[in-house]
Backbone bond lengths (Angstrom), bond angles and torsions (degrees), N, CA, C in turn:
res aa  C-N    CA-C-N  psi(-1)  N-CA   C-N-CA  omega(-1)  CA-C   N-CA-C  phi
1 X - - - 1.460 - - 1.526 109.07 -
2 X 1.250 131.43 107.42 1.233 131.33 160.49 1.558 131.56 -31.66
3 X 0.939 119.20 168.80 1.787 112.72 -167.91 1.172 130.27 -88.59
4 X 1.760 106.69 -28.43 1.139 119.01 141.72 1.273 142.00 -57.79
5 X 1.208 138.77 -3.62 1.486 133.86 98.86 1.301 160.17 -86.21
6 X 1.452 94.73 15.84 1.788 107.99 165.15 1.714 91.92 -77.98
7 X 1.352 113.77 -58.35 1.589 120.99 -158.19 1.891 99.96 -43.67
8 X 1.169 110.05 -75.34 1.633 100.35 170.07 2.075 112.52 -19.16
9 X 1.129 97.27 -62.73 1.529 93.69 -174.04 1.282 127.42 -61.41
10 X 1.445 109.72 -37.17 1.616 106.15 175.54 1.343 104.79 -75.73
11 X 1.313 140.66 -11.26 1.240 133.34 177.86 1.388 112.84 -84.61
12 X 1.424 119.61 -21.64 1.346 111.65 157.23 1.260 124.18 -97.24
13 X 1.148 120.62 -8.05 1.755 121.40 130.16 1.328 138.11 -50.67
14 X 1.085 121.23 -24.17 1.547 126.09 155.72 1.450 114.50 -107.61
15 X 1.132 120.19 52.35 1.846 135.94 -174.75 1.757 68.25 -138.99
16 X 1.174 148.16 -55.59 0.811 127.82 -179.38 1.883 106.59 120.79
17 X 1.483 104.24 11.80 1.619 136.01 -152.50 1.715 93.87 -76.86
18 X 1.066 110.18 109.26 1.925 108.94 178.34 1.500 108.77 -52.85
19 X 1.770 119.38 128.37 1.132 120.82 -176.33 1.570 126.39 -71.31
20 X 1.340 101.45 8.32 1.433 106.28 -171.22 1.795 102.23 -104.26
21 X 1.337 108.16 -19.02 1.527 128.33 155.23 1.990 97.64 -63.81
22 X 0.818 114.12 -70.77 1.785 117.94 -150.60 1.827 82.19 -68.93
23 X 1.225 122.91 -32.38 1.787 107.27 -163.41 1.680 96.54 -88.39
24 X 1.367 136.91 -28.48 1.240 164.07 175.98 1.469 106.63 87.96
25 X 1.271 126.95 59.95 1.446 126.15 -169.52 1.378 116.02 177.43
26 X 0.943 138.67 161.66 1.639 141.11 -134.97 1.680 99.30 -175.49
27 X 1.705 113.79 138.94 1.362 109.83 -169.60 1.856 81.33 -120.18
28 X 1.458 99.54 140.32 1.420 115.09 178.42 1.375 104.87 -164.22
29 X 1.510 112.63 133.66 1.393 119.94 -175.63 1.381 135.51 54.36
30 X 1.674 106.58 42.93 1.267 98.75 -149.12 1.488 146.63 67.44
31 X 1.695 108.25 8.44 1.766 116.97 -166.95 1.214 86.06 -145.52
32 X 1.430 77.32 162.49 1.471 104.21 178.98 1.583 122.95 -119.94
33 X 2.085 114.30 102.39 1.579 114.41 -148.65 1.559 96.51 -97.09
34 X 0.738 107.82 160.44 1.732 113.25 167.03 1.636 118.34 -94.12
35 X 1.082 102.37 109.62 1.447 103.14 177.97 1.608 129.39 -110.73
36 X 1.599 124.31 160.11 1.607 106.19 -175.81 1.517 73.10 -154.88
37 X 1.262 108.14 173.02 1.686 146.76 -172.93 2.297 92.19 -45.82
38 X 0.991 78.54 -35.21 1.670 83.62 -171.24 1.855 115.64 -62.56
39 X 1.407 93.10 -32.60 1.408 83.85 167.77 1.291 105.28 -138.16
40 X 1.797 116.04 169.74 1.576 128.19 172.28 1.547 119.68 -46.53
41 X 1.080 125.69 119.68 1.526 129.57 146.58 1.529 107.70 -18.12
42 X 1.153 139.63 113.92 1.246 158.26 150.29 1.535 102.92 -31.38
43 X 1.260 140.44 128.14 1.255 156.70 -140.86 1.568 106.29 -128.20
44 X 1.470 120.90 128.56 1.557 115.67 173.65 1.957 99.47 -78.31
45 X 1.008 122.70 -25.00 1.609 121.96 166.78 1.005 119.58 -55.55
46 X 1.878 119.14 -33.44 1.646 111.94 -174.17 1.470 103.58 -75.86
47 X 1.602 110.76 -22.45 1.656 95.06 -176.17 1.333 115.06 -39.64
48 X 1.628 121.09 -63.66 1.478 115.87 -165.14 1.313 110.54 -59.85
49 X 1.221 126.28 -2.88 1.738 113.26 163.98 1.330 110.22 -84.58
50 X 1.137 106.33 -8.91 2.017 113.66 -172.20 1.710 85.26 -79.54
51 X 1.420 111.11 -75.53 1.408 125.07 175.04 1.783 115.35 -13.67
52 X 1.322 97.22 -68.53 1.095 108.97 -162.57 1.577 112.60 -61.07
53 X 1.215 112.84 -45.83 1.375 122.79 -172.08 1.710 95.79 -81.18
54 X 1.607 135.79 -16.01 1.216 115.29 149.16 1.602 127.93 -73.20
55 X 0.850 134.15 -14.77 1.337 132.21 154.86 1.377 123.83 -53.30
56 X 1.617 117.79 -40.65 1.183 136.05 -163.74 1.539 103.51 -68.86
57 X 1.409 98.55 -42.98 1.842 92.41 -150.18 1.805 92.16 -90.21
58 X 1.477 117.96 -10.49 1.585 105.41 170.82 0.980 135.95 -16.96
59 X 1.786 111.67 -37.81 1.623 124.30 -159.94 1.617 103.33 -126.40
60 X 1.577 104.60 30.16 1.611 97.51 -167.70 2.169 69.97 -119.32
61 X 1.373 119.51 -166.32 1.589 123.98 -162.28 1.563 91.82 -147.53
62 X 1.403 122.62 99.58 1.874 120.47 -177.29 1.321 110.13 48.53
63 X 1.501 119.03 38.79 1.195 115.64 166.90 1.548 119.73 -54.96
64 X 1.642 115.06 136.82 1.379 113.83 -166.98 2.031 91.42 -110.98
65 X 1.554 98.46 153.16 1.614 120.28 -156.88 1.787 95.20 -125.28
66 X 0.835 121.06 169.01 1.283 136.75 178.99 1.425 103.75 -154.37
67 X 1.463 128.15 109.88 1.628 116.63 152.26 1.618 128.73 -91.66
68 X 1.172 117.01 145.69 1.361 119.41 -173.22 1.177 115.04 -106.03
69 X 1.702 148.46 87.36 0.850 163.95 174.48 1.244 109.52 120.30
70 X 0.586 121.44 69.18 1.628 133.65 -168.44 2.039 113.14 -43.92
71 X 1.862 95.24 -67.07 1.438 94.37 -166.43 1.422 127.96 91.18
72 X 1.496 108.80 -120.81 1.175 121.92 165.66 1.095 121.56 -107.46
73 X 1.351 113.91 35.22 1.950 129.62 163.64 1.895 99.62 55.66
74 X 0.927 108.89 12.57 1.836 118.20 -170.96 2.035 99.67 -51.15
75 X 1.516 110.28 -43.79 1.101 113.89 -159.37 1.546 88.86 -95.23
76 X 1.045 125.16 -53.94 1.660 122.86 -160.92 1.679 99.99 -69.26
77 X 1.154 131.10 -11.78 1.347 142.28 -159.65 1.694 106.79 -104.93
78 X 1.707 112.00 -46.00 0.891 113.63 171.51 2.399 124.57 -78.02
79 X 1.252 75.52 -12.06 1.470 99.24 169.53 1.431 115.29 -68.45
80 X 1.075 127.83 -65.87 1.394 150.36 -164.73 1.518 106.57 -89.36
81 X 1.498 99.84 -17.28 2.184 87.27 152.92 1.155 144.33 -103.96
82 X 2.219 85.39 -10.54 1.453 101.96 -175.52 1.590 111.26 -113.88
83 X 1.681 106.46 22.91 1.447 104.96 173.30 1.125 82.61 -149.06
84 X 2.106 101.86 -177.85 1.378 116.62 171.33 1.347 96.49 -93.72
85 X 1.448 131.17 67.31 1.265 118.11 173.49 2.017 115.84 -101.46
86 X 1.433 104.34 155.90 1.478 104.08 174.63 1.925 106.31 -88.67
87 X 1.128 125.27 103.55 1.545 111.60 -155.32 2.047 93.08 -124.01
88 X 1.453 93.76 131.36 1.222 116.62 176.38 1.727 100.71 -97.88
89 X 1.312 115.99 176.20 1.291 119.40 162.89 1.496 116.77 -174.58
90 X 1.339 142.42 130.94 1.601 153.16 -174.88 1.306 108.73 -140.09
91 X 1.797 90.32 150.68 1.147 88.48 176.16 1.931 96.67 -164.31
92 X 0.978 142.71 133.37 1.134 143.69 -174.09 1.354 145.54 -39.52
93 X 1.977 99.72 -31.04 1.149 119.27 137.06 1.297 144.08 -56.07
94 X 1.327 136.19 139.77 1.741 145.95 -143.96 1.722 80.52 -115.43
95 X 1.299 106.97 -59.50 1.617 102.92 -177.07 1.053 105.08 -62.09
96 X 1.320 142.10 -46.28 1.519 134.06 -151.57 1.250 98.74 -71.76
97 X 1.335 116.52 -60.72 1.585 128.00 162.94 1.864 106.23 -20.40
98 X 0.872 111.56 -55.17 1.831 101.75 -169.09 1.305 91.79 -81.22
99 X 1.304 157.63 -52.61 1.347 132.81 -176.67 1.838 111.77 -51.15
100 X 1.069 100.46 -46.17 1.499 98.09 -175.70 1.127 112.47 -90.48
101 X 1.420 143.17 22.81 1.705 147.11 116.59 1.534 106.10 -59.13
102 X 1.298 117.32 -53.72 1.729 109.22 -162.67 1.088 96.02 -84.48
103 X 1.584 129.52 -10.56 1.756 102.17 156.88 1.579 121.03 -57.81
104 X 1.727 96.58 -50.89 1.536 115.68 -171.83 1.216 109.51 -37.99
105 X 1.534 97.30 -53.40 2.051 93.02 -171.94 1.720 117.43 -83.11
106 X 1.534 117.31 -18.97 1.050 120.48 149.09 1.715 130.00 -27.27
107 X 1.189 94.31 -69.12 1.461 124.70 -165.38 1.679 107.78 -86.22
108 X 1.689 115.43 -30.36 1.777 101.52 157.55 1.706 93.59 106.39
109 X 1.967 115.37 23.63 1.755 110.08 -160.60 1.805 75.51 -123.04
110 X 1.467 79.96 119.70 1.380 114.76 148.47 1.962 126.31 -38.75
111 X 0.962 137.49 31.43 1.416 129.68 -135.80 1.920 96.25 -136.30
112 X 1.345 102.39 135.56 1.257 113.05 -164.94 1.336 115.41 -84.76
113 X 1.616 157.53 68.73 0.992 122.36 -172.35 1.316 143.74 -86.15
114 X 1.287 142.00 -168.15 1.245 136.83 172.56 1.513 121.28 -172.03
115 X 1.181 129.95 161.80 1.568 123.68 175.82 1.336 123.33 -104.78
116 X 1.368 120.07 135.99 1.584 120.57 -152.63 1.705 105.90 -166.93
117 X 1.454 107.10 108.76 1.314 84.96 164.99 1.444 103.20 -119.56
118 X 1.687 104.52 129.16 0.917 140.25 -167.88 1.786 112.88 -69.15
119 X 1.103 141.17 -10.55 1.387 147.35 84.92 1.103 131.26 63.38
120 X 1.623 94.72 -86.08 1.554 129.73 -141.82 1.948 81.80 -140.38
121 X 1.038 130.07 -47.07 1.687 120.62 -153.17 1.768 99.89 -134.44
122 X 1.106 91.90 115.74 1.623 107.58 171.58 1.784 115.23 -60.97
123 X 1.593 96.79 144.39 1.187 105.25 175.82 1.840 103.49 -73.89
124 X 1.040 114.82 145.35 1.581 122.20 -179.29 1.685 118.22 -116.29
125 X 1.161 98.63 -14.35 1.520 88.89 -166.96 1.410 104.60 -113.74
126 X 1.910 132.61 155.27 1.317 107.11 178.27 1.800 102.66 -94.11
127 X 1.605 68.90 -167.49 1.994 82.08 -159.80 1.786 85.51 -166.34
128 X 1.941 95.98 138.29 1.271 104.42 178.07 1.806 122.85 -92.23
129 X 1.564 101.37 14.52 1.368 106.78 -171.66 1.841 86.01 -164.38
130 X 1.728 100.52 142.23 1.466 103.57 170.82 1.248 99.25 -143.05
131 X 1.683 114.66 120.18 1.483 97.78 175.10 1.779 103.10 -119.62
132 X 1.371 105.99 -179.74 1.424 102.35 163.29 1.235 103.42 -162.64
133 X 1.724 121.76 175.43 1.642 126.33 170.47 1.535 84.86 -119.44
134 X 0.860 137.38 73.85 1.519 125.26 162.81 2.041 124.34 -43.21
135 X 1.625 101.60 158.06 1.289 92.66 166.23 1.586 102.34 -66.23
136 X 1.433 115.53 154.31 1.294 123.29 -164.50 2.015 110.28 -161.70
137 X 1.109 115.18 -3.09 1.253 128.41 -179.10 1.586 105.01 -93.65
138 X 1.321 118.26 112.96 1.472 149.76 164.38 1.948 104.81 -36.83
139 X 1.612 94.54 123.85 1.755 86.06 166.96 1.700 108.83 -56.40
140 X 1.496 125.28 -29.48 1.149 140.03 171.77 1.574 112.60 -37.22
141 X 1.029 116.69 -35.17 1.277 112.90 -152.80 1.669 113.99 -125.75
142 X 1.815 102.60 16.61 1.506 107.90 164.77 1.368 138.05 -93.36
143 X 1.633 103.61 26.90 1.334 94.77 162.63 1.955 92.44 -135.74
144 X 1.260 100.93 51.67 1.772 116.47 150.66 1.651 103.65 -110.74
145 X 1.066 107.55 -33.26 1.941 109.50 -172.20 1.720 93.70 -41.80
146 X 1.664 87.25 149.76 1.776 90.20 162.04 1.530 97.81 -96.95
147 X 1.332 111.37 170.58 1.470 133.81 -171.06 1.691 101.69 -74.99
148 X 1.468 105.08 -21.94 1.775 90.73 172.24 1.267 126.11 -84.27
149 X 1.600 108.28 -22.41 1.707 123.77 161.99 1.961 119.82 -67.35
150 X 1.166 104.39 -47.84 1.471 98.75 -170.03 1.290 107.97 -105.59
151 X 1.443 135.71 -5.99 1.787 116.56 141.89 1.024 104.57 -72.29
152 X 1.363 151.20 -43.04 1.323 122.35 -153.46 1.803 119.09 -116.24
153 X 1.630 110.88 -13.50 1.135 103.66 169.78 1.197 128.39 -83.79
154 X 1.799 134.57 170.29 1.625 116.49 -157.39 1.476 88.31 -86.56
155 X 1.641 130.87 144.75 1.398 140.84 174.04 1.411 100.77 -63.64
156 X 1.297 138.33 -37.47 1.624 131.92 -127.62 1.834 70.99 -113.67
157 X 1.510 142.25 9.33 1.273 115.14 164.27 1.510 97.79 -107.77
158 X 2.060 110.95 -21.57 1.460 89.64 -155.20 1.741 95.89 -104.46
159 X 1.046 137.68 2.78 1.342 140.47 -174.75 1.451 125.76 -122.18
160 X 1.390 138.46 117.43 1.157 143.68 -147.34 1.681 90.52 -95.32
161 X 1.552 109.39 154.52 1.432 128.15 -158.11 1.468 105.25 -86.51
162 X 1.461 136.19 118.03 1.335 130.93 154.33 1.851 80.30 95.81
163 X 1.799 89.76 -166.62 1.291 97.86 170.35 1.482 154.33 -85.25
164 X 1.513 98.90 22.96 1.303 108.85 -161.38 1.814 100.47 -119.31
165 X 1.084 100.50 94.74 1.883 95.48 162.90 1.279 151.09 -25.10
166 X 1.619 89.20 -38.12 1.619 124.68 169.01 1.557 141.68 -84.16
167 X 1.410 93.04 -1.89 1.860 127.14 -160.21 1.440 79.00 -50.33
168 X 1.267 139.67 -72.17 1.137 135.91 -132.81 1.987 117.66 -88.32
169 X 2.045 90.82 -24.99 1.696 90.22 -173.12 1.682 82.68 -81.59
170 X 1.510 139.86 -32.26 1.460 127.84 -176.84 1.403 107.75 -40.52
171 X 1.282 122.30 -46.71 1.638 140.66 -130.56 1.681 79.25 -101.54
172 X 0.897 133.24 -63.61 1.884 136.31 -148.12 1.935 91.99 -71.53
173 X 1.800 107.04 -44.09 1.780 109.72 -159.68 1.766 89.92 -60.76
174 X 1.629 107.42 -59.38 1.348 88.91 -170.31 1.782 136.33 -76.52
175 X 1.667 93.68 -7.25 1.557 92.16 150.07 1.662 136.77 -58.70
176 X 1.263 93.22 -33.75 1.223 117.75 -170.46 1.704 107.65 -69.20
177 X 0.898 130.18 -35.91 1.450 150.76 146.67 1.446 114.36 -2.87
178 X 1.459 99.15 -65.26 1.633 113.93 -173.76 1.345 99.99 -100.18
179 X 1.503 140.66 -27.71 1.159 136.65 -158.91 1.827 110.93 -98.78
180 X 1.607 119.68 -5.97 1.208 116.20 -164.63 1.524 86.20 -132.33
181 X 1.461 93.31 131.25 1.833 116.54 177.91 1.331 121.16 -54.41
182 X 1.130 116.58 175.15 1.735 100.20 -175.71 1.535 101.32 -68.48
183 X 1.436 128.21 152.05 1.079 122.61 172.24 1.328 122.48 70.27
184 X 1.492 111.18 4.99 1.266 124.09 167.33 1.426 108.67 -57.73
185 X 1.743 125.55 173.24 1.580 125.74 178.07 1.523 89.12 -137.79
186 X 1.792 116.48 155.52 1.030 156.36 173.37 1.513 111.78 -92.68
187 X 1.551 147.02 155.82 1.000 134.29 -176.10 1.304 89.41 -179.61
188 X 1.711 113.69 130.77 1.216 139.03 -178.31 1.277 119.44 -152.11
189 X 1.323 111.52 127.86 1.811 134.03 -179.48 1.458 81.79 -80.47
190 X 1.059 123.30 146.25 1.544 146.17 177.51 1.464 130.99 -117.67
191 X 0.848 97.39 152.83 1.970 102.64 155.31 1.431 119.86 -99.65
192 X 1.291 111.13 130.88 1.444 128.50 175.88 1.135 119.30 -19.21
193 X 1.431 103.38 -54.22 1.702 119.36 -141.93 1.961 104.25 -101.61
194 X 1.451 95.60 -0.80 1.685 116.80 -172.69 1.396 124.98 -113.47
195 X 1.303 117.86 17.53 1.420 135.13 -161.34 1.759 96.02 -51.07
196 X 1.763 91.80 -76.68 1.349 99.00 177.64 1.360 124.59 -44.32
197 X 0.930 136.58 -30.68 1.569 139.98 -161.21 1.349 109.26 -72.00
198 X 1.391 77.85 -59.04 1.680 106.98 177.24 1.735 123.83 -38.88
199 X 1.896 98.07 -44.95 1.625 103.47 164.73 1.249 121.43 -60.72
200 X 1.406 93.61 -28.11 1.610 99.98 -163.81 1.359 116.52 -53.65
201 X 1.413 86.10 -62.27 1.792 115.20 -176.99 1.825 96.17 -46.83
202 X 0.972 124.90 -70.38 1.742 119.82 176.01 1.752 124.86 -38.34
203 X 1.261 90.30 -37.96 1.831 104.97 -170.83 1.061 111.16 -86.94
204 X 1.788 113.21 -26.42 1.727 103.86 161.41 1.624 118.56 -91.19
205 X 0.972 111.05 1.88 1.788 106.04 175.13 1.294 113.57 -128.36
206 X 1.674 107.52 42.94 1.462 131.79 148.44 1.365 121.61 80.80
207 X 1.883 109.16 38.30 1.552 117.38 -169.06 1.692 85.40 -123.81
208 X 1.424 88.93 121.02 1.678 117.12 177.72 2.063 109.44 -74.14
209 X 0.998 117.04 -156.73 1.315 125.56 -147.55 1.762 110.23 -59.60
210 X 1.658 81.20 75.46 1.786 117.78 172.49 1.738 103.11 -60.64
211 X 1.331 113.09 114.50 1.526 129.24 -177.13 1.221 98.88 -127.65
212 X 1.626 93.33 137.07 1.335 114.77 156.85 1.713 126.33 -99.40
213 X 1.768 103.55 134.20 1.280 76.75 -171.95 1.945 90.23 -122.35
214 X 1.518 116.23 142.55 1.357 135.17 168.24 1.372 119.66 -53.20
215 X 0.980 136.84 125.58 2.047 128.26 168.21 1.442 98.20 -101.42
216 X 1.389 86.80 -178.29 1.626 90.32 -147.32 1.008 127.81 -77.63
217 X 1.285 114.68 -0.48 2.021 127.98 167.96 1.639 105.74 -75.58
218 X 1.932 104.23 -8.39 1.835 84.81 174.29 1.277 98.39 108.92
219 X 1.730 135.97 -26.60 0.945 122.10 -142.59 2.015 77.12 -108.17
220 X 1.406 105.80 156.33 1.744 128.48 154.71 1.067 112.38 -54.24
221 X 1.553 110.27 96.35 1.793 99.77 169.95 1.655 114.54 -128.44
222 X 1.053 121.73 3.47 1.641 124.21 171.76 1.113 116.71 -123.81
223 X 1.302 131.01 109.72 1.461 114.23 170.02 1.694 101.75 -104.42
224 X 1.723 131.38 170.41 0.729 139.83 179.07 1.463 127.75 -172.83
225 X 0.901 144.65 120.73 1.591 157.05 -172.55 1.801 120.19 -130.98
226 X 1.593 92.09 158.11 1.908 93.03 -173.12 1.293 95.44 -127.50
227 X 1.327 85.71 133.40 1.451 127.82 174.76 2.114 117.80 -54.43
């Protein structure tokens, strides 16, 4: 490659510009997603929620999934290739939404999308599994971000609204209520620092043996309970 286009690149390498932004693509689950400014970098942490919730549905029969914020369809995508699941997925973004279609059809995943913010408009339909990565990052906690996360990733996936951290797992548990079958399960990528809360919020709006599960740095990053 000549220098006249390396030089462009290292300069947005020292802007401090995530390379999975500058290459336009992100490796998760074994695949390879396409990513742009519009949605989150695909996470080696979300795997074990991918993981986990494939183990789960083994013993369920075309169990159907719903994801809630979709993004870059990374989770609803990796769902729907690595189970027999029927998998929906929304997310509020119009852009985010088209990256995570041209993964779908890229990649050969069956997966329904649509735009919804969950918010403002109730989920309506049931579903035997609901997961999500919600925004989950504290106004508290934006001047820990590194400079390659909070210039360049979209805020409205990685930062929760007003002052409450939790706005969004409150908003999804008690949707989830009417929208998940009997014996349906809940599933949430987390924040560190919210483990407890996080049960809480499940164990008071009537989700039984709520587990947390650790990734592999040690830290709490999935919690989950059935409905």
């Amino acid at each position: 490659m000549p220098w006249s286009e390396v030089e462009p690149v290292v300069a947005r390498i020292n802007m401090h510009e995530p390379i999975q932004y500058i290459l336009g693509e992100a490796d998760f689950f074994g695949r390879v997603f396409q990513v742009t400014p519009d949605v989150l970098i695909p996470r080696p942490e979300t795997e074990l929620l991918v993981q986990e919730i494939i183990t789960h549905v083994k013993s369920i029969d075309r169990p159907t999934l719903l994801d809630i914020g979709t993004g870059s369809g990374c989770i609803a995508i990796s769902l729907a290739l690595e189970t027999p699941s029927v998998v929906q997925a929304l997310d509020v973004s119009l852009d985010a939404l088209k990256v995570a279609q041209e993964n779908a059809t890229r990649l050969q995943a069956a997966v329904k999308f649509r735009q919804q913010d969950i918010l403002q408009e109730p989920v309506t339909e049931k579903f035997d599994l609901i997961v999500s990565n919600p925004p989950y990052i504290s106004q508290q906690e934006i001047h820990l971000m590194k400079p390659n996360v909070l210039n360049y990733e979209p805020h409205t996936a990685l930062f929760a609204l007003g002052d409450d951290p939790l706005l969004f797992y409150r908003t999804i548990t008690k949707q989830a209520q009417q929208a998940l079958r009997k014996g349906g399960s809940l599933w949430f990528e987390i924040n560190e620092h919210y483990p407890k809360e996080i049960c809480e919020i499940l164990s008071t709006n009537g989700f039984n043996h709520v587990t947390v599960v650790k990734d592999w740095n040690g830290k709490e990053r999935v919690v989950w309970g059935i409905y």
